[in-house]
MOPAC internal coordinates of N, CA, C and O (Angstrom, degrees):
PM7 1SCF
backbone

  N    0.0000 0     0.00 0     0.00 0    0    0    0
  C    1.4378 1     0.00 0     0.00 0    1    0    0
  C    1.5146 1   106.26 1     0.00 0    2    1    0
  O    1.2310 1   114.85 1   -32.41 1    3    2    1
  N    1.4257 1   127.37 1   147.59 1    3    2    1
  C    1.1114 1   120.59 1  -175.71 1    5    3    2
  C    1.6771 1    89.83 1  -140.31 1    6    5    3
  O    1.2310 1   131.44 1   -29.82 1    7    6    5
  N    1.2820 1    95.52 1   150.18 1    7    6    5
  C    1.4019 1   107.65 1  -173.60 1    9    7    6
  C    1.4388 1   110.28 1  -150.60 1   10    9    7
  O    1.2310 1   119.33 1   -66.24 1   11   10    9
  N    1.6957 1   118.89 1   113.76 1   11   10    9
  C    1.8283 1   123.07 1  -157.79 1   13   11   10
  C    1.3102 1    94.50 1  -150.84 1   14   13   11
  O    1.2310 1   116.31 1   -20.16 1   15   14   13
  N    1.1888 1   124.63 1   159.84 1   15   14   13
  C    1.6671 1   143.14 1  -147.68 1   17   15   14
  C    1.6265 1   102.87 1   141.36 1   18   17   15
  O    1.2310 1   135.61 1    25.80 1   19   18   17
  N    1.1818 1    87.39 1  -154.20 1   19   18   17
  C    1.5398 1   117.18 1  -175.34 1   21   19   18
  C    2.1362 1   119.30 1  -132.97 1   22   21   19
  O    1.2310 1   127.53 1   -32.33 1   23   22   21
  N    1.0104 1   103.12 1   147.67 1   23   22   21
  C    1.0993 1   110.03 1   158.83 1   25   23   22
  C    1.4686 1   125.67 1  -146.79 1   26   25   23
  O    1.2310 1   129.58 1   -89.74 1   27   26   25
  N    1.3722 1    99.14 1    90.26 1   27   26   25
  C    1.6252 1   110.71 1   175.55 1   29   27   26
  C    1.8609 1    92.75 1   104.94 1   30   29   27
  O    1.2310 1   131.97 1    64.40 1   31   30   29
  N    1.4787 1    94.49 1  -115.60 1   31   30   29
  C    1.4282 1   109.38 1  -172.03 1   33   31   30
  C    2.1099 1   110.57 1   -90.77 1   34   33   31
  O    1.2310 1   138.89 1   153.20 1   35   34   33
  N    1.4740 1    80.98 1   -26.80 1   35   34   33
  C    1.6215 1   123.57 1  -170.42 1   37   35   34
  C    1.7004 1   107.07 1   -56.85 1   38   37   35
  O    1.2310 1   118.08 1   -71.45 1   39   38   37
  N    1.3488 1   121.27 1   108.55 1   39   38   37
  C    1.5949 1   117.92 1   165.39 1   41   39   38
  C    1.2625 1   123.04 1   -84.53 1   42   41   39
  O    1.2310 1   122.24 1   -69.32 1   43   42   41
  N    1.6963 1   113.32 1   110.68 1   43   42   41
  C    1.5449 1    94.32 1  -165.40 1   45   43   42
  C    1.9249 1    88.22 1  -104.20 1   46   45   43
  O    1.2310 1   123.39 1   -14.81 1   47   46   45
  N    1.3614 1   111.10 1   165.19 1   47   46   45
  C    1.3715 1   125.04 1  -164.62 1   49   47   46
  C    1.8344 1    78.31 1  -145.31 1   50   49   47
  O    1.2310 1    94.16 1   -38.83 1   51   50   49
  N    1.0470 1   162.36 1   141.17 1   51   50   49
  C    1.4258 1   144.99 1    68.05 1   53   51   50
  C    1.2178 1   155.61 1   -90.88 1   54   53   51
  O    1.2310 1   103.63 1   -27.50 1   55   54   53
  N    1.4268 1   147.74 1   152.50 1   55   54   53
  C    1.5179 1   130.97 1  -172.56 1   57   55   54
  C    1.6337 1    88.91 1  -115.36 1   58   57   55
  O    1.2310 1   134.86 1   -33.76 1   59   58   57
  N    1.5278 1    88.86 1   146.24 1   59   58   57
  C    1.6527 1   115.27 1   166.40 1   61   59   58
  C    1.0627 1   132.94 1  -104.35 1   62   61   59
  O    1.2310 1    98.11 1  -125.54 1   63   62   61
  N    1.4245 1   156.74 1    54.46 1   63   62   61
  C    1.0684 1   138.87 1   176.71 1   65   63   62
  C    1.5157 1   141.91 1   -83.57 1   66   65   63
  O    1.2310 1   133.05 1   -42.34 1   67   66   65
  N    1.5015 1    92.39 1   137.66 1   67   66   65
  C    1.6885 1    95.83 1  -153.27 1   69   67   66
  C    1.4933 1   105.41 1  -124.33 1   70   69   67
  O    1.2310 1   117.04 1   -37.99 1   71   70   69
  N    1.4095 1   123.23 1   142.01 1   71   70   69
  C    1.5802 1   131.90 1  -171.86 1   73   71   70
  C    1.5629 1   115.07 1   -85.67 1   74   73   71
  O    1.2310 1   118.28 1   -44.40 1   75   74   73
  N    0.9863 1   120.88 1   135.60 1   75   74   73
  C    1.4539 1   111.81 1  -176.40 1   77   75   74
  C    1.3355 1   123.80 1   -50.43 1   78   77   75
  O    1.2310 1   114.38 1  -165.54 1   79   78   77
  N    1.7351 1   128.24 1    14.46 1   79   78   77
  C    1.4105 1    93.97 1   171.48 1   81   79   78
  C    1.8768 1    76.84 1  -121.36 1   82   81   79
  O    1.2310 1   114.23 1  -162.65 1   83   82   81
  N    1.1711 1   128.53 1    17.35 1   83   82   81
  C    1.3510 1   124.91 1   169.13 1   85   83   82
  C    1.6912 1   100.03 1   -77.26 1   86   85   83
  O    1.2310 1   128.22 1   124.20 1   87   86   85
  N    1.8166 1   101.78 1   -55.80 1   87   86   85
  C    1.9977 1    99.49 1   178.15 1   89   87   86
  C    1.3224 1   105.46 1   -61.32 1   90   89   87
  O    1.2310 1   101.36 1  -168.69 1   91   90   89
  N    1.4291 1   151.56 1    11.31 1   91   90   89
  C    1.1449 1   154.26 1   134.52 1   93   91   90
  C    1.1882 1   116.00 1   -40.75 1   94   93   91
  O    1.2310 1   126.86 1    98.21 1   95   94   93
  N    1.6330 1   104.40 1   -81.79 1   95   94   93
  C    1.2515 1    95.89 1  -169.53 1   97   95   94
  C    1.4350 1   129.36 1   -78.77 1   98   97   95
  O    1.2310 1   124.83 1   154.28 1   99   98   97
  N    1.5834 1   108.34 1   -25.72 1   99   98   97
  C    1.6549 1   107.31 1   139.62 1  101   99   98
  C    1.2777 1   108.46 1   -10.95 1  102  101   99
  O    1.2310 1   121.62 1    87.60 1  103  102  101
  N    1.3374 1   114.50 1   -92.40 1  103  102  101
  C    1.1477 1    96.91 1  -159.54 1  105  103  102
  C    1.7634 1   137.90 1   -83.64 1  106  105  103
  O    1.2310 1   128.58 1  -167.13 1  107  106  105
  N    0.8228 1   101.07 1    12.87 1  107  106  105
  C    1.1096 1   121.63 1   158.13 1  109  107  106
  C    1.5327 1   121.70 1   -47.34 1  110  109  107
  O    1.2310 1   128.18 1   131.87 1  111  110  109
  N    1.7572 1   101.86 1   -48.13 1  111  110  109
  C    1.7226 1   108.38 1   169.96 1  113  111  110
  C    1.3895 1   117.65 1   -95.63 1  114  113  111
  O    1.2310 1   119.43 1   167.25 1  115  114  113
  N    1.6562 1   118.69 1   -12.75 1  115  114  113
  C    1.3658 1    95.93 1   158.36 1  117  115  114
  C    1.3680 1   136.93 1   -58.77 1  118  117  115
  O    1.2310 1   124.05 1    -3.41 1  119  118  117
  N    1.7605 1   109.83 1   176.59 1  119  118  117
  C    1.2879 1   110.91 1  -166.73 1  121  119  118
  C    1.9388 1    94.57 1   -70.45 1  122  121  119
  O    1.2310 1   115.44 1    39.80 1  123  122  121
  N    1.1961 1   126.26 1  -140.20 1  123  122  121
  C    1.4205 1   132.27 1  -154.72 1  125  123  122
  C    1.8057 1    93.11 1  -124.12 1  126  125  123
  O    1.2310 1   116.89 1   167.25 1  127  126  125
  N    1.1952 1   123.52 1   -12.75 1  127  126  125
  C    1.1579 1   125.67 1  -171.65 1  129  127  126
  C    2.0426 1    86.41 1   -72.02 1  130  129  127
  O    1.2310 1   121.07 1   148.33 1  131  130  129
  N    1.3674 1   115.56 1   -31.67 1  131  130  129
  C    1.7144 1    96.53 1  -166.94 1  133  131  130
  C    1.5069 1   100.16 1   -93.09 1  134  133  131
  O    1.2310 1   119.45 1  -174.54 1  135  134  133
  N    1.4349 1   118.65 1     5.46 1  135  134  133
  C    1.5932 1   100.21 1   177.14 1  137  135  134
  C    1.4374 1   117.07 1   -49.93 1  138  137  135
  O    1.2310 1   119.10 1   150.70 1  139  138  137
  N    1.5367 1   119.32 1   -29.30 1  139  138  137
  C    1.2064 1   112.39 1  -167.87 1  141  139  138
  C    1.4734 1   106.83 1   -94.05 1  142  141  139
  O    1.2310 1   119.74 1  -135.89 1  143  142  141
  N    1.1131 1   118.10 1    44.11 1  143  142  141
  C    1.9699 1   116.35 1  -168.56 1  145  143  142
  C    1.8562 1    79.22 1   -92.78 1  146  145  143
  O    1.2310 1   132.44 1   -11.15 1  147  146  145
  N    1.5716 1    93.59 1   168.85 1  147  146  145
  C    1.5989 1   111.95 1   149.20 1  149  147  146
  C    0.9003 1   150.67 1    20.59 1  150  149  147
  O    1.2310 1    95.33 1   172.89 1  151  150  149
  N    1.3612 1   160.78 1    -7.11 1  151  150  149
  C    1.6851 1   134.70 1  -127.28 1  153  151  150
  C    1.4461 1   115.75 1   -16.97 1  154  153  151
  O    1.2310 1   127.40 1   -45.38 1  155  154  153
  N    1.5479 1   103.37 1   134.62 1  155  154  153
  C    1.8243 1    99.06 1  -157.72 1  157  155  154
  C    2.1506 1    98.18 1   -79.63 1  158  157  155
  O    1.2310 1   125.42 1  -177.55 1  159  158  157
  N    0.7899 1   107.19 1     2.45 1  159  158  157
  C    1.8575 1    96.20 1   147.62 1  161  159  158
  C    1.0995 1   131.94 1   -67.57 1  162  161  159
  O    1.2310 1   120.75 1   166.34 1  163  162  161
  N    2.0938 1   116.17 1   -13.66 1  163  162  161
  C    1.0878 1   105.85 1  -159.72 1  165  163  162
  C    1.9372 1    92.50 1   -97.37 1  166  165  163
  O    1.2310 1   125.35 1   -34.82 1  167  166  165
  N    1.7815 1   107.33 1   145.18 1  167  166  165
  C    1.4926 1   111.05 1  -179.30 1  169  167  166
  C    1.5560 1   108.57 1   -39.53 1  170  169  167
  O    1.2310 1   132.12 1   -44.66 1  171  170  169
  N    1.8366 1    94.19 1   135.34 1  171  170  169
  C    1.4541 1   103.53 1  -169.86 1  173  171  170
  C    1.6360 1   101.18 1  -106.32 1  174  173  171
  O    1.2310 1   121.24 1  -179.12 1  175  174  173
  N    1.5439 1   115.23 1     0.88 1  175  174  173
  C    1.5287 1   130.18 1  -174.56 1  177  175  174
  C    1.4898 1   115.02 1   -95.50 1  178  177  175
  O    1.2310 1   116.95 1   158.60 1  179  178  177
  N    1.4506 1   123.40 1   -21.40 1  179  178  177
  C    1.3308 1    93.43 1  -175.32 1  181  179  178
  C    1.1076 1   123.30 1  -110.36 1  182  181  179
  O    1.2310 1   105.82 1   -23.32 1  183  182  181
  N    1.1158 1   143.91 1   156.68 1  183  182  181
  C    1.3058 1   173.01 1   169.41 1  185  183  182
  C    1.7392 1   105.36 1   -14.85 1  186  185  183
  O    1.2310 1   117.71 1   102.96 1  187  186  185
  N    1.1895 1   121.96 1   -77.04 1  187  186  185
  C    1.1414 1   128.45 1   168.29 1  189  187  186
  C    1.8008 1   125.87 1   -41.90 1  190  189  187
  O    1.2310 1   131.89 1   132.90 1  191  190  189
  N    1.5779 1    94.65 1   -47.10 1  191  190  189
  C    1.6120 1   101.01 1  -168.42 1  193  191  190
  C    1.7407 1    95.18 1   -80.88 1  194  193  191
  O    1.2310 1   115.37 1   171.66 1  195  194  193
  N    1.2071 1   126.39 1    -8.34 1  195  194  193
  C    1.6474 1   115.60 1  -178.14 1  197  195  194
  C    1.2365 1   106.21 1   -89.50 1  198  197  195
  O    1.2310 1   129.19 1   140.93 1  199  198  197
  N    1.2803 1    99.90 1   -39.07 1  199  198  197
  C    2.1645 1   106.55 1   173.06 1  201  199  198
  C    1.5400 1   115.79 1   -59.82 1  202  201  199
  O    1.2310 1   125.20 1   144.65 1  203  202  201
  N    1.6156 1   107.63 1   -35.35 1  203  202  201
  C    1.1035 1   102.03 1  -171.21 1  205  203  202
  C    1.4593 1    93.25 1   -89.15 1  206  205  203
  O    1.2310 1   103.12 1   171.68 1  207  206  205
  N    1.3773 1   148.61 1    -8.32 1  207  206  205
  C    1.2029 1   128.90 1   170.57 1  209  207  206
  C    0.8688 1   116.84 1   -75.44 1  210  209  207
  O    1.2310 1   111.99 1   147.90 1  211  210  209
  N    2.0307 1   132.71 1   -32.10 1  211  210  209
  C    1.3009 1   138.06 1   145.51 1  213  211  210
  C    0.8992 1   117.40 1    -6.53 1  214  213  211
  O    1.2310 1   108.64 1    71.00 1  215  214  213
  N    1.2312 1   138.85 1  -109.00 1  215  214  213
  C    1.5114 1   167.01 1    90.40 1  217  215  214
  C    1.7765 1    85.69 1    50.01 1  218  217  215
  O    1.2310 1    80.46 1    -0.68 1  219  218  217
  N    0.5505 1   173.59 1   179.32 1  219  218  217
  C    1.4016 1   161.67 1   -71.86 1  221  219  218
  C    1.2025 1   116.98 1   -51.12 1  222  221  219
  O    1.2310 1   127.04 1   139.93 1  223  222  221
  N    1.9495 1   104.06 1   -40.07 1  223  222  221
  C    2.1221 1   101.24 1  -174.33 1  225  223  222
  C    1.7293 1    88.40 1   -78.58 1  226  225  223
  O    1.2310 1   118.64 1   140.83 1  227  226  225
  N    1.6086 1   120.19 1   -39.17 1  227  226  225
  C    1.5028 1    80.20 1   177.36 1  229  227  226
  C    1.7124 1   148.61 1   -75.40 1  230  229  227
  O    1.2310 1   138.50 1   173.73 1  231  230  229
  N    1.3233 1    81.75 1    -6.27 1  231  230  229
  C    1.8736 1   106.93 1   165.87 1  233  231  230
  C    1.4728 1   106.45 1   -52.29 1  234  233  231
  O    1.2310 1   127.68 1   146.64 1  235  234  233
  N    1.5706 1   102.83 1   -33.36 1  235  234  233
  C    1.7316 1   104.16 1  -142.84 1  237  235  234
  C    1.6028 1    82.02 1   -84.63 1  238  237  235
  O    1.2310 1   117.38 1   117.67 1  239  238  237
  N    1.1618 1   122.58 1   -62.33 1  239  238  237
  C    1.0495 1   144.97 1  -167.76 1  241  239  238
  C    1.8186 1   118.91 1   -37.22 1  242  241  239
  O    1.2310 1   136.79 1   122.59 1  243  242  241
  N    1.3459 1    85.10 1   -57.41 1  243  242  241
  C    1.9017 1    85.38 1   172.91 1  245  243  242
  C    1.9919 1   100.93 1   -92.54 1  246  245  243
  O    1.2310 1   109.37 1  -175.23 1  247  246  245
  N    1.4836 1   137.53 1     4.77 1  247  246  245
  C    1.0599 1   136.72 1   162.56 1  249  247  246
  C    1.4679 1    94.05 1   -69.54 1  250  249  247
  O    1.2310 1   112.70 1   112.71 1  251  250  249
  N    1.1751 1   131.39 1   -67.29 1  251  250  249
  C    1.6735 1   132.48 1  -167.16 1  253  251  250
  C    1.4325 1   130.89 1   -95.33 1  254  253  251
  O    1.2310 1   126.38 1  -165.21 1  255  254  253
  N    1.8019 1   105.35 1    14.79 1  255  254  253
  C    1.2622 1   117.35 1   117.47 1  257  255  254
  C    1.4291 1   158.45 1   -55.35 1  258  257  255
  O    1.2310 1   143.68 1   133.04 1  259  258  257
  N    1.4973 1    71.60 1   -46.96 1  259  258  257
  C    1.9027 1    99.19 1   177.00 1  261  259  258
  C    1.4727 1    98.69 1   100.74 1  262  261  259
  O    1.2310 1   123.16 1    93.64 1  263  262  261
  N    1.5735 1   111.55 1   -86.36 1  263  262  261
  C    1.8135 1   116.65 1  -167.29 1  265  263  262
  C    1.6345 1    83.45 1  -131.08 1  266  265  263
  O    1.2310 1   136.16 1   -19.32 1  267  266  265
  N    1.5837 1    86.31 1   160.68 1  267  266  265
  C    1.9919 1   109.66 1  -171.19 1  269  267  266
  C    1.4293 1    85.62 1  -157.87 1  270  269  267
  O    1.2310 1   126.31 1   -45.72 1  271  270  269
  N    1.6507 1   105.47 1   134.28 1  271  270  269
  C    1.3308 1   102.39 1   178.97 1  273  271  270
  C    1.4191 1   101.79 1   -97.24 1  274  273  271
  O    1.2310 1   112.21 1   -30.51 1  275  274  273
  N    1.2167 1   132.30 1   149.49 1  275  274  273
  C    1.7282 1   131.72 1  -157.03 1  277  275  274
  C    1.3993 1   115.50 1   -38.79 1  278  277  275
  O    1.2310 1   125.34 1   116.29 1  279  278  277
  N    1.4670 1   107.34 1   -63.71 1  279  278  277
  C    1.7199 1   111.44 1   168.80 1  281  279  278
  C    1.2941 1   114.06 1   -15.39 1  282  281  279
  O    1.2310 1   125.71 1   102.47 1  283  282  281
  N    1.5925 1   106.63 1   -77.53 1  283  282  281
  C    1.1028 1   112.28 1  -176.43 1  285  283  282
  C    1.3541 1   137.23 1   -52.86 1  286  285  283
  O    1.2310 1   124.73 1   142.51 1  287  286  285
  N    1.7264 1   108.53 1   -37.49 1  287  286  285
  C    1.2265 1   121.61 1   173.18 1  289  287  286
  C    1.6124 1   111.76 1   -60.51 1  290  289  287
  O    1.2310 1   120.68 1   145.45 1  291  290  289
  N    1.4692 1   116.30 1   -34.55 1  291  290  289
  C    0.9113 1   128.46 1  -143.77 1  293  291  290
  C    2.0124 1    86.57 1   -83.74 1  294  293  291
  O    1.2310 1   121.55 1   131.28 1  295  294  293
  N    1.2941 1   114.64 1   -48.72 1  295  294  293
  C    1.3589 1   118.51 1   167.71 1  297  295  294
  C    1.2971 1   124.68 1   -25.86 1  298  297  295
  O    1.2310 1   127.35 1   112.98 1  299  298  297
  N    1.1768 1   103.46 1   -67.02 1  299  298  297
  C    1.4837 1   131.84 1  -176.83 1  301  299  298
  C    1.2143 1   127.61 1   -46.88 1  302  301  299
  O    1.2310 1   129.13 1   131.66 1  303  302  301
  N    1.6188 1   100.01 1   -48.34 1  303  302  301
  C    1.2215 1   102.76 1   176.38 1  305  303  302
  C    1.6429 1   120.22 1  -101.62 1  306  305  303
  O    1.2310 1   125.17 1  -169.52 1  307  306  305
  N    1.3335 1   107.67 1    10.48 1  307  306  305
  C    1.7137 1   115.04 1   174.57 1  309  307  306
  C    1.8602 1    88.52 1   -80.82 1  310  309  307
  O    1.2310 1   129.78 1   136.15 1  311  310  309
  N    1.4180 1    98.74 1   -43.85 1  311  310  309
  C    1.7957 1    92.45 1  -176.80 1  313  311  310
  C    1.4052 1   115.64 1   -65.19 1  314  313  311
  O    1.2310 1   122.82 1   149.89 1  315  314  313
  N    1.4608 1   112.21 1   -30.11 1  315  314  313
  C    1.7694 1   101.93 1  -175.47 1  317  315  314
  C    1.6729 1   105.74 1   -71.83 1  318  317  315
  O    1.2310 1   115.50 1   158.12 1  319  318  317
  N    1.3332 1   126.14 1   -21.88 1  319  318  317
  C    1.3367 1   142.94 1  -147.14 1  321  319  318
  C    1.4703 1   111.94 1   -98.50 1  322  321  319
  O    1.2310 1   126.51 1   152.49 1  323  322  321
  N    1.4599 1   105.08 1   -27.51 1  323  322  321
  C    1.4086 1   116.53 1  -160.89 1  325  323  322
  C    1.3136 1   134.81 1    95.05 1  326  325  323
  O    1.2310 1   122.49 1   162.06 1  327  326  325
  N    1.4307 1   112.83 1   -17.94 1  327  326  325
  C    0.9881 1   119.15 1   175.74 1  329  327  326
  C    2.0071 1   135.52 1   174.62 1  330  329  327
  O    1.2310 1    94.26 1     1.79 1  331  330  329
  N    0.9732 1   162.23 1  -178.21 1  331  330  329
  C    1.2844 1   134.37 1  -130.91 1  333  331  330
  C    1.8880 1    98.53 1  -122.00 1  334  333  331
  O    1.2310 1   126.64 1  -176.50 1  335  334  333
  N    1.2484 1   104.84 1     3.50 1  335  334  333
  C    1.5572 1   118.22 1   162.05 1  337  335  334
  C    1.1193 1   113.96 1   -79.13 1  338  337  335
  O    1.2310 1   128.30 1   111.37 1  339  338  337
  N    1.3158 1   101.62 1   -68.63 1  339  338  337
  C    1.7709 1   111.00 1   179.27 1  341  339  338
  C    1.5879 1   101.85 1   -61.59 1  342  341  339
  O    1.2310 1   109.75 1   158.84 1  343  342  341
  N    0.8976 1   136.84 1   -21.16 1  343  342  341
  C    1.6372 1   137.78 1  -173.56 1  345  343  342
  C    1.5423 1    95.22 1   -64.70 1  346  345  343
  O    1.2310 1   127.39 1   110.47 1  347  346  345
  N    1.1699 1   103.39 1   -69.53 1  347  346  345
  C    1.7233 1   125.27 1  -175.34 1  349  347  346
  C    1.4744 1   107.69 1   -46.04 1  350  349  347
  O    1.2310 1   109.54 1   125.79 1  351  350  349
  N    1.0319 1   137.22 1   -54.21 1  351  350  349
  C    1.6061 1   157.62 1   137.70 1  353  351  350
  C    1.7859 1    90.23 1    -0.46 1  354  353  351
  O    1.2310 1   121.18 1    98.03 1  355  354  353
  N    1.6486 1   115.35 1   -81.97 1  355  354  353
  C    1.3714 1   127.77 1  -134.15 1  357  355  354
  C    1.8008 1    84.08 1   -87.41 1  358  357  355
  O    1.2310 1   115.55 1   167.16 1  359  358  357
  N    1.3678 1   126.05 1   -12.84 1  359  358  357
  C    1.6213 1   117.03 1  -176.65 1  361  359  358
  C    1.2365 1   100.38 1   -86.83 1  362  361  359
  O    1.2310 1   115.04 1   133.24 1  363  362  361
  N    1.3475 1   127.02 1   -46.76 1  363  362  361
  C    1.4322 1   138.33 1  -179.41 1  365  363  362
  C    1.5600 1   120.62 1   -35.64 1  366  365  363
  O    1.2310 1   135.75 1   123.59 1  367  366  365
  N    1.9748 1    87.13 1   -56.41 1  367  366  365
  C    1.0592 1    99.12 1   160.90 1  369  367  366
  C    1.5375 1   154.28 1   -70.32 1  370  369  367
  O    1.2310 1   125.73 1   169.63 1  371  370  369
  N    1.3349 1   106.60 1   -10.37 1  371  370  369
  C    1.6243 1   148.10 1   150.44 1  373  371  370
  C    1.3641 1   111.63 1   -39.84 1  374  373  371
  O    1.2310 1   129.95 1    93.25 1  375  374  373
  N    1.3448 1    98.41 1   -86.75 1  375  374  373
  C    1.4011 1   121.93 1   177.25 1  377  375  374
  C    1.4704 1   113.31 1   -43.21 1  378  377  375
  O    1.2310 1   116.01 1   149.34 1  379  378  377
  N    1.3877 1   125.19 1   -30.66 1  379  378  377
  C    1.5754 1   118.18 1   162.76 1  381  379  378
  C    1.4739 1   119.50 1  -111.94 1  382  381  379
  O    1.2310 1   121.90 1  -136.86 1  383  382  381
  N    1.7024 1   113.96 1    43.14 1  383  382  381
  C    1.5578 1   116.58 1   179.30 1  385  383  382
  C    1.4901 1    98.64 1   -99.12 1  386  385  383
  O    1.2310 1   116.50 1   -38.00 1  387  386  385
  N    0.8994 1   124.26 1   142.00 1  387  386  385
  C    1.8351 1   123.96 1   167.05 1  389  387  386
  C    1.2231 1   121.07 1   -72.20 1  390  389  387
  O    1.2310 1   123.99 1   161.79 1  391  390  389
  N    1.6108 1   109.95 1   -18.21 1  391  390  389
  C    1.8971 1    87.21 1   156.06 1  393  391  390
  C    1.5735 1   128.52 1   -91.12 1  394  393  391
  O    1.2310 1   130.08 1  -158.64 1  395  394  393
  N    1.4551 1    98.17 1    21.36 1  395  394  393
  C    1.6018 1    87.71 1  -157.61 1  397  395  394
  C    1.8182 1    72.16 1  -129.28 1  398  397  395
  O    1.2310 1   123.73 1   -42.97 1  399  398  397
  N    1.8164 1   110.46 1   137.03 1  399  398  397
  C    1.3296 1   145.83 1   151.77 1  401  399  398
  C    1.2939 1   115.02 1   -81.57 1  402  401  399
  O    1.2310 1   122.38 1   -62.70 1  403  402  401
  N    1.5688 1   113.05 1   117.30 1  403  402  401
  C    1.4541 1   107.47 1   173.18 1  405  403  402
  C    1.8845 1   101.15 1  -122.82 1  406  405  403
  O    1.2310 1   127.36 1   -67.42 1  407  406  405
  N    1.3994 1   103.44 1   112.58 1  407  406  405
  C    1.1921 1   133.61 1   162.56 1  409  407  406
  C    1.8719 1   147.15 1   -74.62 1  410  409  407
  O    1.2310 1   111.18 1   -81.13 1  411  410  409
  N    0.8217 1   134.20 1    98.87 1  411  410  409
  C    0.8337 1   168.82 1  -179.71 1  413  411  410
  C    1.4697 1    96.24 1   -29.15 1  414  413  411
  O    1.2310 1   110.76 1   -83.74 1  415  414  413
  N    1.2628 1   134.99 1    96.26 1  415  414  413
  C    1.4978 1   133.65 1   159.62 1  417  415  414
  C    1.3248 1   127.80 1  -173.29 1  418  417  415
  O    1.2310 1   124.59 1   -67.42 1  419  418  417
  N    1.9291 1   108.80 1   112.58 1  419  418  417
  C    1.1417 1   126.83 1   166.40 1  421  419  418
  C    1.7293 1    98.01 1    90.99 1  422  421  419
  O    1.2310 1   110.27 1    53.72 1  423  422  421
  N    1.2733 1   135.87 1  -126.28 1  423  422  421
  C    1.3758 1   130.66 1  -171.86 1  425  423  422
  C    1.1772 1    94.74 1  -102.73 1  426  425  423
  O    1.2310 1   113.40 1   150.98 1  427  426  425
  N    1.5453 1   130.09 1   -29.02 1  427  426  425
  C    1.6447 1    93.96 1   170.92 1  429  427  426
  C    1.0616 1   124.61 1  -162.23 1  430  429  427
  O    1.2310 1   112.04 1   -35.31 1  431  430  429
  N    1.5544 1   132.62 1   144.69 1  431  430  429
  C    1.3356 1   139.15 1  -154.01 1  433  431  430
  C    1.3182 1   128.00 1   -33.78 1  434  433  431
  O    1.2310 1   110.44 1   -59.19 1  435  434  433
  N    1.3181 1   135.56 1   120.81 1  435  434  433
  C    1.7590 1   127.48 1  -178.28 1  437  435  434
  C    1.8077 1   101.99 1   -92.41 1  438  437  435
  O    1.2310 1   121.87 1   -59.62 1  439  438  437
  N    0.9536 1   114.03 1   120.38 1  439  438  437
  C    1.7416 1   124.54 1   174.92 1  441  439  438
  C    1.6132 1    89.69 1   -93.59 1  442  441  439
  O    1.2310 1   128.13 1   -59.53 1  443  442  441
  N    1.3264 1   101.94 1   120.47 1  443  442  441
  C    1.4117 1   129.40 1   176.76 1  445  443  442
  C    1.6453 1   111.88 1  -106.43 1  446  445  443
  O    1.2310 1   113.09 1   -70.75 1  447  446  445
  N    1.1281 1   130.67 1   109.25 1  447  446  445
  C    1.6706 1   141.26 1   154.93 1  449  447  446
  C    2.0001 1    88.58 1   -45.11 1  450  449  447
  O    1.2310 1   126.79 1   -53.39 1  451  450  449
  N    1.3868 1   104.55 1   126.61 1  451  450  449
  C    1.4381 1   130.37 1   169.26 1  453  451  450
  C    1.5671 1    99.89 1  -120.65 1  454  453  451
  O    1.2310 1   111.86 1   127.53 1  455  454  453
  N    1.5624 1   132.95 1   -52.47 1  455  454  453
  C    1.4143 1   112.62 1  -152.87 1  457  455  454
  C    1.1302 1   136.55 1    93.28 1  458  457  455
  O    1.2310 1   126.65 1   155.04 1  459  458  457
  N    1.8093 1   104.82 1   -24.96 1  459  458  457
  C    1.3617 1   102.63 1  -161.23 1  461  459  458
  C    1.5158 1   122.74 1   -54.58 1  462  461  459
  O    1.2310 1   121.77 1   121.07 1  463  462  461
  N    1.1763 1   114.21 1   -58.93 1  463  462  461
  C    1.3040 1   127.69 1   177.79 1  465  463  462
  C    1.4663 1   117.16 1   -81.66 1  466  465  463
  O    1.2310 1   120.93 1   -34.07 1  467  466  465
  N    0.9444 1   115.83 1   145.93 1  467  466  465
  C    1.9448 1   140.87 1  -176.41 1  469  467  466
  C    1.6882 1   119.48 1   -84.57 1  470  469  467
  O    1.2310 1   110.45 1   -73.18 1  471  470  469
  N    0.7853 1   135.55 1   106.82 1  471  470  469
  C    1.8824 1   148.41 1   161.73 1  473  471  470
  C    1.7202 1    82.70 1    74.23 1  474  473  471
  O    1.2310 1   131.57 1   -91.97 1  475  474  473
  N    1.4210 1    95.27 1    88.03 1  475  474  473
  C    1.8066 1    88.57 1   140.53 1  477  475  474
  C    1.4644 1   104.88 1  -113.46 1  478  477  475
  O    1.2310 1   120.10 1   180.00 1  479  478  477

């Protein structure tokens, strides 16, 4: 996991690596949005399988919301992500998933969970 921004004046850059019975107990204290991560055997190092775990808690996340109006969504998922690049990344990517409706109201867009479509 890598996690880079800023704090204050301060550039923080760090990598995490964690052993599967550490992503255990991780998750153990996350909120309920990571119950559905992985089985913690599955590789916690590569590149692909962390994106694609991304991209699933934020699926999960505006699925068991229902609707997030962008701001907000947009919050949320800079925090699940690490940061307001990768945030931007995971809305983008929102905004062109087929279960998710993005609607049009007042100053700013509501991303709606639809369902329609199966494993994006």
């Amino acid at each position: 996991m890598r996690i880079h921004g800023r704090i204050g004046d301060w550039a923080v850059d760090l990598t995490v690596e964690l052993d599967g019975a550490e992503w255990a107990q991780l998750r153990g204290v996350l909120p309920a949005v990571a119950d559905e991560a992985p089985p913690a055997g599955a590789p916690a190092t590569a590149p692909a399988t962390a994106g694609d775990r991304l991209w699933a808690l934020a699926q999960e996340l505006l699925r068991r919301a229902g609707a997030l109006d962008g701001p907000q969504l947009f919050a949320e998922l800079s925090a699940l992500a690490g940061g307001e690049e990768a945030g931007k990344r995971l809305l983008v990517r929102l905004r062109h998933c087929p279960q998710v409706a993005v609607e049009a109201a007042g100053d700013a867009p509501v991303y709606r969970w639809t369902g329609a479509a199966a494993d994006q």
